[in-house]
C-alpha positions in Angstrom: 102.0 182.3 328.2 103.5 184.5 325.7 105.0 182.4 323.1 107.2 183.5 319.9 106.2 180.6 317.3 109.4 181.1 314.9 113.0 181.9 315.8 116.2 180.3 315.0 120.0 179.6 316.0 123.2 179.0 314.4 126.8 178.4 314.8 128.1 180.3 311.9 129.6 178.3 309.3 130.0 180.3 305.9 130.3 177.2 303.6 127.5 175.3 305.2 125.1 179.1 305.4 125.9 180.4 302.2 122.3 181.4 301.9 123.6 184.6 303.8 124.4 186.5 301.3 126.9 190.0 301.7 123.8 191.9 301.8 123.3 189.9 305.0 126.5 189.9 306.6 125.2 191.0 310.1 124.3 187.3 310.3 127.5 186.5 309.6 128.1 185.0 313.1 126.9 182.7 315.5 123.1 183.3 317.5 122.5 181.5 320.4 120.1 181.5 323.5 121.9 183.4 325.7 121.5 186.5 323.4 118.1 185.6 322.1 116.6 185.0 325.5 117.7 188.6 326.7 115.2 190.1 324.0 112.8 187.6 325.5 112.9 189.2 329.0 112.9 192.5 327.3 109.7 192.1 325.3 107.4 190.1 327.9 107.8 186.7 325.7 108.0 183.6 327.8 109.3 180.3 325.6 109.8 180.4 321.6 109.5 177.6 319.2 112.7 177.1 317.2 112.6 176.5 313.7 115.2 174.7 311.4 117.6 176.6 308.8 119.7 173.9 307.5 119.0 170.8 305.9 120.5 168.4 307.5 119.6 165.9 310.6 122.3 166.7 312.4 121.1 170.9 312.7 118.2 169.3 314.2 120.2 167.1 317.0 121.9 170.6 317.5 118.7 172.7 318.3 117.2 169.8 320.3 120.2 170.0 322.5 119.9 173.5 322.9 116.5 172.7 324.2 117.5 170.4 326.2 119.3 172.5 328.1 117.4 175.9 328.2 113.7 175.7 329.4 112.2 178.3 327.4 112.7 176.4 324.1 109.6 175.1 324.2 109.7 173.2 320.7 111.9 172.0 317.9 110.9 172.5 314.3 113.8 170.0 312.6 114.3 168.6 309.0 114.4 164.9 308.0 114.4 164.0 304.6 110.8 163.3 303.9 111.5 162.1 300.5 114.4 158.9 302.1 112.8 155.5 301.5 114.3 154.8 305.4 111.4 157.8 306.4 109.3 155.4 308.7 112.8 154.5 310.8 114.1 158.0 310.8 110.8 159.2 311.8 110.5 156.8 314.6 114.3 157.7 316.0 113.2 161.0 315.8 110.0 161.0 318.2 111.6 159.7 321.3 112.4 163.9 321.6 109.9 165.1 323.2 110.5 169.0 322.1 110.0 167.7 318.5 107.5 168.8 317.3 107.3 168.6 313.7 109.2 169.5 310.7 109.8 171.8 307.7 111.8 171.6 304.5 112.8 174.7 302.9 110.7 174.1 299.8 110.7 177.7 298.8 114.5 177.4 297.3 113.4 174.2 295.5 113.5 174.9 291.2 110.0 172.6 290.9 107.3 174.7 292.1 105.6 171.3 292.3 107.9 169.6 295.0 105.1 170.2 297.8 103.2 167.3 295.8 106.0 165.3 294.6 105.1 161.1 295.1 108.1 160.9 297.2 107.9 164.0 299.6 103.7 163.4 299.7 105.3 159.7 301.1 106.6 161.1 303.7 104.2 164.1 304.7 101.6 161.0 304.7 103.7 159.9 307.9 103.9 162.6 310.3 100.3 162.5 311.8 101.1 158.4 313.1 103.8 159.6 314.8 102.3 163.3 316.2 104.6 165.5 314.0 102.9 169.3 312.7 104.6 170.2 309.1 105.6 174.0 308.8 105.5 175.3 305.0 108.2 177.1 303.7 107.1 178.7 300.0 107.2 182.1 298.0 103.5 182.8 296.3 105.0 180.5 293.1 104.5 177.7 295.2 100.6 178.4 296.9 99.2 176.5 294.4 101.0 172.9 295.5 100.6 173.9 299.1 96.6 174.1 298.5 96.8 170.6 296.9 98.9 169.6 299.7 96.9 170.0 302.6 93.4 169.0 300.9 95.1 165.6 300.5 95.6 165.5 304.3 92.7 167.1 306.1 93.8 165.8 309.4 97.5 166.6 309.2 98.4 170.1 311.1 100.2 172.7 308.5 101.7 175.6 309.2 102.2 178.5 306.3 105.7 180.3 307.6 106.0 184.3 306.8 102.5 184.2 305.1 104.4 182.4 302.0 106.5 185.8 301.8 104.2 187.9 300.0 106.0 190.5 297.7 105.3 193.6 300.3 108.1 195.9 299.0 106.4 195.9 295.5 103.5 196.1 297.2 102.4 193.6 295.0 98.9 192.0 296.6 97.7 189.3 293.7 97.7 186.3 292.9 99.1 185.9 296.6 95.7 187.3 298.2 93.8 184.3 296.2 95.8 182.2 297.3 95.7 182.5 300.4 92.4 183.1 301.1 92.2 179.3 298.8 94.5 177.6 301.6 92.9 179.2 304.5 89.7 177.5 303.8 91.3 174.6 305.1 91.2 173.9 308.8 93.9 172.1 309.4 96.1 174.9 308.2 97.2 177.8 310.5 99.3 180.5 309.3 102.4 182.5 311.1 102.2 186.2 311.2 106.1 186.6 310.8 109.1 187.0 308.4 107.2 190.1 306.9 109.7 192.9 308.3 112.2 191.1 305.6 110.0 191.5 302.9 109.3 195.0 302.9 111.9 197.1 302.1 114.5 196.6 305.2 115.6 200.0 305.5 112.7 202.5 304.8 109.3 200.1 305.5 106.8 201.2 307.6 103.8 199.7 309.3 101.1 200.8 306.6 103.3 198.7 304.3 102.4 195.8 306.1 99.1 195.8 307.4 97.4 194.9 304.0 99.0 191.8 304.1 97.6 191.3 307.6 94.2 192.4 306.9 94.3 189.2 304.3 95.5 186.7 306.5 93.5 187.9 309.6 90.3 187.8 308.2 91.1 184.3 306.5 92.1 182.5 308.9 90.9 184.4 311.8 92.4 184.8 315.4 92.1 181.7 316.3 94.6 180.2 313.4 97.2 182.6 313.6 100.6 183.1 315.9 103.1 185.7 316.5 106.9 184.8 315.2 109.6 187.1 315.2 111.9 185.6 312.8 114.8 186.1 315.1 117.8 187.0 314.0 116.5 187.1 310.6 114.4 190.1 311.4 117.2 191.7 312.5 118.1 192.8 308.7 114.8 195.1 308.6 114.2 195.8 312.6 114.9 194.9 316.4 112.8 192.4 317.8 111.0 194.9 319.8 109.9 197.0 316.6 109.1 193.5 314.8 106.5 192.7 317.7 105.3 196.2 318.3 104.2 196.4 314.5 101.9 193.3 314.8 101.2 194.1 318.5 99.1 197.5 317.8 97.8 195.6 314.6 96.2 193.2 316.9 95.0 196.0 319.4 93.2 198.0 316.5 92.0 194.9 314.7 91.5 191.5 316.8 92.2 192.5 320.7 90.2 189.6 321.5 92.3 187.3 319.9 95.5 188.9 321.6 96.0 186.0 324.2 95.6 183.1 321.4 98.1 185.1 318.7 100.8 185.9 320.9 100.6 181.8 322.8 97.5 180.2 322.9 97.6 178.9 319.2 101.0 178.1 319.7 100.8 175.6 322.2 97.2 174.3 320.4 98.9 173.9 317.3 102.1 172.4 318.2 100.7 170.4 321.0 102.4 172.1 324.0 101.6 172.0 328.1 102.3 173.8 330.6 105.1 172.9 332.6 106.5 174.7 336.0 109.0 176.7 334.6 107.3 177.3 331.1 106.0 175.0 328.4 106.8 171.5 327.6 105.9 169.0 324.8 
């Protein structure tokens, strides 16, 4: 199975997604799985994991509907407020979804590079392995350093690094991030998604020798067997289609790790987020 590990979906609403910006204003309009799932067909991808963008509970009733309804969303990626002192109950509503399969908070747009280890969100990350939830990370470089505290304090809780914490490629710029991520990949329990990166290059002129450094980082510290393919869809759509965006980590993977092909584009995807197969796809 060919899985795409991060994607998303929106019904446009410009006060609620003022995060897109002017400079963004192709997003300026609603993506759903009809349109997404025609890029699916087109690029031999069989189910995708879809991945919160607002903060707010009911965004993540929305995409579980969505899932509910279209067999190829293999897996939901909500938000819940860890930090809410009514966590236990929320998270306890929230696991009788089966497509749920973890969470993620958008901690990169938080001012306190420390919020990762905050008493009140640690609270709540301290919760998610009782009731089977994965935790995606959402951070700029700033922000490695309380990401590596955060998973040493739980070795047994899964954590997933989004965009390779959005390392500065259109500078070009490889350090501290490098460190730093070689630091968090010592950890087991942490697997990192090869995505997002098409957006941090330089959207109208990057090329694939842009990129790679930043993959020859990642792949030889966490190794095939801890990475997955996302496209960042429609996101990615600012710097490239989705068949460029999987073509430039596609003949990475041929030159570099073809062995590990069948676990970066699925296999680690349905290890990490605990998915089965199901007769017309995947399943939680």
């Amino acid at each position: 199975m060919n899985i795409d590990s991060h994607q998303h979906f929106w019904r446009y609403d410009p006060a609620r997604d003022a995060w897109i910006t002017d400079a963004m204003s192709l997003l300026k309009r609603d993506f759903l799985p009809d349109e997404f799932l025609a890029d699916l067909d087109a690029n031999d991808i069989d189910s995708s994991i879809v991945v919160q963008v607002d903060q707010s509970e009911d965004e993540t009733l929305f995409l579980l509907d969505l899932a509910k309804r279209n067999e190829r969303i293999a897996g939901v990626v909500g938000w819940v407020d860890l930090r809410a002192p009514s966590i236990e109950d929320r998270l306890r509503f929230f696991s009788q979804y089966k497509k749920l399969r973890g969470f993620r908070h958008i901690a990169q747009g938080e001012p306190d590079d420390q919020f990762l280890v905050g008493q009140d969100f640690i609270r709540g990350i301290a919760l998610l392995r009782e009731f089977g939830f994965v935790y995606d990370i959402l951070i700029y470089p700033k922000q490695l350093p309380a990401a590596i505290e955060l998973v040493a304090r739980f070795p047994e809780q899964r954590f997933v690094v989004n965009h390779l914490a959005k390392p500065l490629i259109k500078d070009g710029v490889r350090e501290p991030w490098e460190s730093y991520m070689r630091t968090v990949a010592q950890n087991p329990n942490v697997f990192c998604k090869v995505s997002g990166l098409v957006t941090e290059a330089d959207w109208r002129h990057w090329k694939r020798e842009d990129i790679w450094p930043y993959l020859d980082v990642v792949f030889e510290a966490f190794g095939p067997e801890r990475l997955m393919f996302g496209s960042d869809w429609p996101v990615c759509l600012l710097a490239a289609s989705y068949r460029r965006v999987k073509e430039v980590i596609e003949t990475y993977v041929d030159a570099h790790a073809p062995k590990g092909k069948e676990n970066i584009f699925g296999g680690n995807a349905i290890r990490f987020y605990g998915l089965k197969a199901a007769p017309r796809g995947l399943a939680a």
